[in-house]
N, C-alpha and C positions, 0 to 999 in steps of 0.2 A: 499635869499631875501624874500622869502615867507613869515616866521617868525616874520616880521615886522610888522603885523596882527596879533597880539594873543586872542582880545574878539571877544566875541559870537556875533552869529548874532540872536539880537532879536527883528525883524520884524517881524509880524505874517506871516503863513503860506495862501496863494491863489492858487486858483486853475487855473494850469499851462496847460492842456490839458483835451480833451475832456469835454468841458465846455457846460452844456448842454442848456444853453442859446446861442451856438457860433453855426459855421457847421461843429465842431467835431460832429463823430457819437461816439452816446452813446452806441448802440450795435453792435453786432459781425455782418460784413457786411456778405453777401448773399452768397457769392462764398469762407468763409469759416465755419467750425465748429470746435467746441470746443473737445480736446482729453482728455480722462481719465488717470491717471496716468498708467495704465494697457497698454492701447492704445500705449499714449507715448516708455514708455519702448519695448513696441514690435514693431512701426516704424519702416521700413527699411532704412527709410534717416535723420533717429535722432542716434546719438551715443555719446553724454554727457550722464555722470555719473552723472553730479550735472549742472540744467540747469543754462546760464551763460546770459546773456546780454550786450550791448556795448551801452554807453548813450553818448550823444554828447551833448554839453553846447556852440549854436551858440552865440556868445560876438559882441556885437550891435557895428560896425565898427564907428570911427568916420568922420567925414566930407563926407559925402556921396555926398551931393548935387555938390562938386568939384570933388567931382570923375564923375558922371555922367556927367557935364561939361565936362571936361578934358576928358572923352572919345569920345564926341561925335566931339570937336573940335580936337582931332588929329586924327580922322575917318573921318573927311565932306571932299572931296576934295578943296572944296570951300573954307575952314578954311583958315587963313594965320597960324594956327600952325600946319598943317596937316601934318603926318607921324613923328611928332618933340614927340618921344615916352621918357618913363619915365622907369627907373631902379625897381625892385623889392625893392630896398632899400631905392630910394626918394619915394616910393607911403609909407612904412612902416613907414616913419616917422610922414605923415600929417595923415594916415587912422587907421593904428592900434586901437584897442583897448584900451583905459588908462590903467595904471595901476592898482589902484583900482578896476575896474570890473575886471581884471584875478585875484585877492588877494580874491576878496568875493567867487568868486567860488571856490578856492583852501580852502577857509577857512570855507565853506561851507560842502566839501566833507571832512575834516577833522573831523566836529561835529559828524558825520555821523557813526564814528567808522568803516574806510575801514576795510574789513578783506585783511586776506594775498591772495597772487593770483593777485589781481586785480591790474592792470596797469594805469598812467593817463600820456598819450600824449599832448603835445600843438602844433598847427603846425609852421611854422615859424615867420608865419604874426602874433600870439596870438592872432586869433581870433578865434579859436577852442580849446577847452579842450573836451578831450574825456576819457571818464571812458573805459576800456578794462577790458573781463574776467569776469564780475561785476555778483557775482550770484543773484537770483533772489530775494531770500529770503529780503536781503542787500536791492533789487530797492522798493521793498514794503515797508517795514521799514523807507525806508529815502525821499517817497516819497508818502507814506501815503496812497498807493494804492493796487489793488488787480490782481496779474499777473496771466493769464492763458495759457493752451498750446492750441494752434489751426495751424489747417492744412487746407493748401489752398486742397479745391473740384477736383481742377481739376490737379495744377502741385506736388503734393501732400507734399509742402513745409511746414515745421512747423516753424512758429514764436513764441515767447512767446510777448504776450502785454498785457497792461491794458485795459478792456471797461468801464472801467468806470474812473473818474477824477482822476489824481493827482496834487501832490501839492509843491510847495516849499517857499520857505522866499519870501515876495514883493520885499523885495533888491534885491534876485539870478534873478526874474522873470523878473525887471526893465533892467536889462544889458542883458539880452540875446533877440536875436533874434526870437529863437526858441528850445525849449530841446527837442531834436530826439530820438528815440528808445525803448519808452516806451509805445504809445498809437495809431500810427500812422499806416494806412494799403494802400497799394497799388494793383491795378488791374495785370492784366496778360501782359507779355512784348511785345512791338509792335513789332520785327524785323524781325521775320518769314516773308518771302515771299510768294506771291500766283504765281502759273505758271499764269503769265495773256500773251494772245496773244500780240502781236502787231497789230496797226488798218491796217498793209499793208503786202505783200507777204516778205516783205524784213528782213532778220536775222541783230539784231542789235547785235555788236561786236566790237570787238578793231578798226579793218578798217572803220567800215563807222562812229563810235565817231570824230575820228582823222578827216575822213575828211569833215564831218560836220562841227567840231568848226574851220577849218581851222590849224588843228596844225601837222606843217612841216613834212616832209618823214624823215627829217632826225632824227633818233633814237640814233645817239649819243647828241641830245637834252641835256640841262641842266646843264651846265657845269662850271654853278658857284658853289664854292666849299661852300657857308657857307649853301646853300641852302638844307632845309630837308622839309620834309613831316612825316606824321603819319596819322595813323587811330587810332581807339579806338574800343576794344571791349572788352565786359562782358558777364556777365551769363553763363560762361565756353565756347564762344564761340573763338574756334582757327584755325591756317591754320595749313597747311603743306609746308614746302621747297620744298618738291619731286613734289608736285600739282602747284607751283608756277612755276616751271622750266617749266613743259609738259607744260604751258598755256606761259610760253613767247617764248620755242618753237614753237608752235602751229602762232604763230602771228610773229614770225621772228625778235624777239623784242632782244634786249640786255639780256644775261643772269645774271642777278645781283639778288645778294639777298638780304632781308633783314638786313639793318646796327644793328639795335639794335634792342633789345627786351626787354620789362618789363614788369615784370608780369608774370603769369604760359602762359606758351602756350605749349598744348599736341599734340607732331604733327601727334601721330599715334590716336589722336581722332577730325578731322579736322571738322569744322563746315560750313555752307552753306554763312552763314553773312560776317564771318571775311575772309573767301577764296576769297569771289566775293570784299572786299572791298580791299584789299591787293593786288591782281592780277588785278585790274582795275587801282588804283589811281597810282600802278608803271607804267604801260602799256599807260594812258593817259600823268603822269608826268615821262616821259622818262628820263632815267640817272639821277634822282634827289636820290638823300639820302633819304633812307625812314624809319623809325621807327615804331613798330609793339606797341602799348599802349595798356597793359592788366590787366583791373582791376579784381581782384577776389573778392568775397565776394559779398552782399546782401546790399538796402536800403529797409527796409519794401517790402520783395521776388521784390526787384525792381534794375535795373541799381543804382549803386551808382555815380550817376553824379556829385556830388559834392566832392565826395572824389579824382575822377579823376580831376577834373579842379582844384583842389585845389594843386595837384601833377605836374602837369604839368606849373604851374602859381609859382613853386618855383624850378624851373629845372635852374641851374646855369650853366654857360659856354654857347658851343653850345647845342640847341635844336631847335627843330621844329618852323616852322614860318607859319602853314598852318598843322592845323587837321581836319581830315574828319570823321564824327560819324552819323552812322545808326542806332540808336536807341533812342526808342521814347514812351513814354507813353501818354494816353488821359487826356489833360490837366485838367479838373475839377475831375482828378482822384488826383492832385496834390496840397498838403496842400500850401496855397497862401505864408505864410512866409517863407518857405524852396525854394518856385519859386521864391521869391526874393532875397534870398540869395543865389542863383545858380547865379542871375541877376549879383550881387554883383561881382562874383567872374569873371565874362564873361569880366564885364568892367575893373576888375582888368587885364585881359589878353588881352584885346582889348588897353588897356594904354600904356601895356609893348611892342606894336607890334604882339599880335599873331593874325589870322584871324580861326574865329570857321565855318564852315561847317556843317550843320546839313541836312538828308534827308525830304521830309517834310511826310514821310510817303502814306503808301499804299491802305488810306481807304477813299479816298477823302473825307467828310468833317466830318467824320464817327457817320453816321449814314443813316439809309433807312424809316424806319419809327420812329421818335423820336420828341421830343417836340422843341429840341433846337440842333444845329449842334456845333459838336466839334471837334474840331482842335489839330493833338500831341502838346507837350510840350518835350523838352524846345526849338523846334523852333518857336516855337511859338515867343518866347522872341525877341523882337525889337534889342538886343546886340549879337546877330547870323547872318549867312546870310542861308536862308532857300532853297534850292535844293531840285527841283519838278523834275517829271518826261515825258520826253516829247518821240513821237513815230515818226518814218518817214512817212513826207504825200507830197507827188508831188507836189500836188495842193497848198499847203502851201507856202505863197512866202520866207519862209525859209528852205523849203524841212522838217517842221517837225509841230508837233502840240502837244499842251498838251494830255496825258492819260486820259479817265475820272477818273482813281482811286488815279491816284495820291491828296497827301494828300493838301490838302485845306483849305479854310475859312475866318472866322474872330476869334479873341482871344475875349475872355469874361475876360481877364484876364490885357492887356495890351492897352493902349489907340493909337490910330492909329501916327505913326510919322510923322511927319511934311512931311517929302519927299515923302510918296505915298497919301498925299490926292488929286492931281490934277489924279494922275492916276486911285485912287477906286472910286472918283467923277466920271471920265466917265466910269471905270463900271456899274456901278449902277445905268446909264440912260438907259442899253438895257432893253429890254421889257420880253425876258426869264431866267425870275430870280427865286430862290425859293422866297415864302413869308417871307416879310422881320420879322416878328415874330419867323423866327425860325434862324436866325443869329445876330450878332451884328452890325451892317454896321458902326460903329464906332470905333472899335478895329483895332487892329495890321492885316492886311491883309498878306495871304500867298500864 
């Protein structure tokens, strides 16, 4: 079908990133530097023979403003069409992409002269094309720019990116949302935990969660059969089976294991994140179906959240109706058009019936002396529901109280929803408040 496009595209050429009129940065940020070819080759955690790159062509979805509709009334409980959810395949028909924009792109990277090697994916919904394998020489060339090698300071990651602009046809720039992988950099990942005490003598644990929220002794809990759960993790982080058993031991709980797994999970190399999120959400969600979500690979040395939601948002048959994800980066670390089409893909999943969970992070509104307080992302996003952290207090007339570290705020990114402005109206009458100059009191509250 492609074929059906055979002239060139001759729209001039704009510049598509780090625009230095925009809040792209034009130079190599702080926390990393630039490698020599010498350097490169001798890297212990580089091992390409011929550096490669993966470019992503977001394709500008269409009818948005019905999607956002359509999400938030079959989410209001108040809607008369609340929980009345929609098929992966009625949302592809009105939202897709046209035609035309996946032809210009396809007809684009064709001028381009791929070499061999290089791969090009679409995902189901066509509103991704992704170039794979793509070496660099190739991304310079067809995109008029200049790629370097740099290694993050401190996790000693190497990216290859441009600091400086590139370019593509008005027509390619027109349809897309956003093109990924060539100029874009991300901070250090949020999911590390700190040993923080709790504010009382009391060990929080499976037993006193359970009987806090009120949820019944009885452990053969959950026993409707379509019912599943998942977690999500990245950045190489895995559990173990063997670790999973000792802790449902340990709590008297049902010995079940995980239903399914996707993605690498190495159980003789277990990590701290995905242990505690895996052994908690079976142990809270007793006898429920639980799925293990493992993405591998990198966005700009960051979670690939969007490759995951996009995976999970095209799962056919049974799957998950309830995922929970610990990880999180500081939002103004996050280029605005890719946090909208993260948005994008939330509402996609919020339409079809799925509920996202996100932690709201461990640095309360992070920062301690800074100009302006910032909040993670992507709970940040109004199309999430955002899970803080609270500790047991007596005196509390619900035996518990917020953390101070848990993660907080307001969004500089997202405008406050409808449903909590009677409740951040009367916060924001009490009297110990930070100055209102160093938050948004208008944003998205967490």
């Amino acid at each position: 079908m492609l074929g059906v496009v055979s002239h060139a595209i001759h729209s001039e050429f704009v510049i598509a990133g780090n625009d230095p009129s925009s809040s792209h940065k034009k130079y190599i940020p702080t926390q990393w530097s630039q490698l020599t070819l010498d350097q490169l080759q001798q890297h212990p955690l580089y091992s390409q023979k011929q550096p490669r790159m993966t470019i992503t062509f977001a394709l500008k979805l269409r009818n948005r403003q019905w999607l956002e509709q359509l999400f938030w009334s079959v989410s209001d409980p108040f809607s008369k069409t609340y929980g009345q959810y929609k098929t992966l395949e009625q949302l592809k028909e009105i939202i897709s992409p046209d035609l035309e924009s996946q032809l210009l792109i396809h007809q684009f990277l064709r001028q381009t002269n791929l070499p061999s090697g290089v791969s090009i994916r679409t995902t189901p919904l066509n509103d991704f094309i992704v170039v794979e394998n793509a070496p660099v020489s190739w991304v310079e060339a067809s995109f008029q720019t200049k790629v370097m090698a740099l290694v993050h300071k401190e996790t000693k990651h190497v990216l290859f990116r441009s600091v400086q602009p590139f370019y593509v046809p008005a027509a390619v720039k027109s349809v897309c949302s956003f093109i990924g992988g060539i100029s874009a950099f991300r901070g250090l990942p949020k999911f590390k935990r700190a040993t923080i005490p709790t504010a009382s003598n009391q060990d929080v644990d499976v037993t006193l969660i359970r009987k806090q929220y009120n949820i019944s002794d009885d452990i053969s809990q959950g026993k409707a059969p379509n019912n599943i759960q998942a977690i999500a993790s990245f950045l190489e982080q895995y559990y173990s089976s063997k670790d999973l058993a000792q802790f449902q031991q340990r709590y008297h709980l049902p010995n079940l294991k995980v239903e399914k797994v996707i993605g690498p999970n190495k159980e003789d190399k277990p990590g701290l994140e995905a242990s505690l999120d895996i052994q908690y959400i079976m142990a809270v969600g007793s006898n429920i179906r639980t799925w293990a979500l493992s993405t591998p690979g990198e966005r700009e040395g960051q979670e690939p959240f969007l490759e995951w939601a996009i995976q999970i948002g095209n799962f056919t048959g049974e799957s998950p109706y309830v995922h929970s994800v610990s990880y999180g980066d500081d939002e103004d670390s996050i280029e605005l058009d890719y946090a909208q089409r993260l948005d994008d893909q939330f509402k996609i999943l919020g339409a079809t019936g799925r509920t996202i969970l996100f932690a709201s992070g461990d640095d309360g509104v992070g920062c301690k002396s800074c100009k302006s307080q910032t909040p993670d992302w992507p709970v940040s996003s109004p199309y999430v529901t955002a899970v803080g952290a609270t500790t047991p207090s007596p005196k509390s007339p619900n035996g518990e109280k917020s953390t101070s570290w848990s993660g907080g705020g307001f969004s500089n990114y997202y405008p406050q929803p409808g449903y909590q402005q009677s409740v951040i109206s009367a916060y924001l009458k009490q009297s110990k408040l930070p100055p209102r100059t160093l938050f948004n009191s208008s944003g998205r509250g967490l």
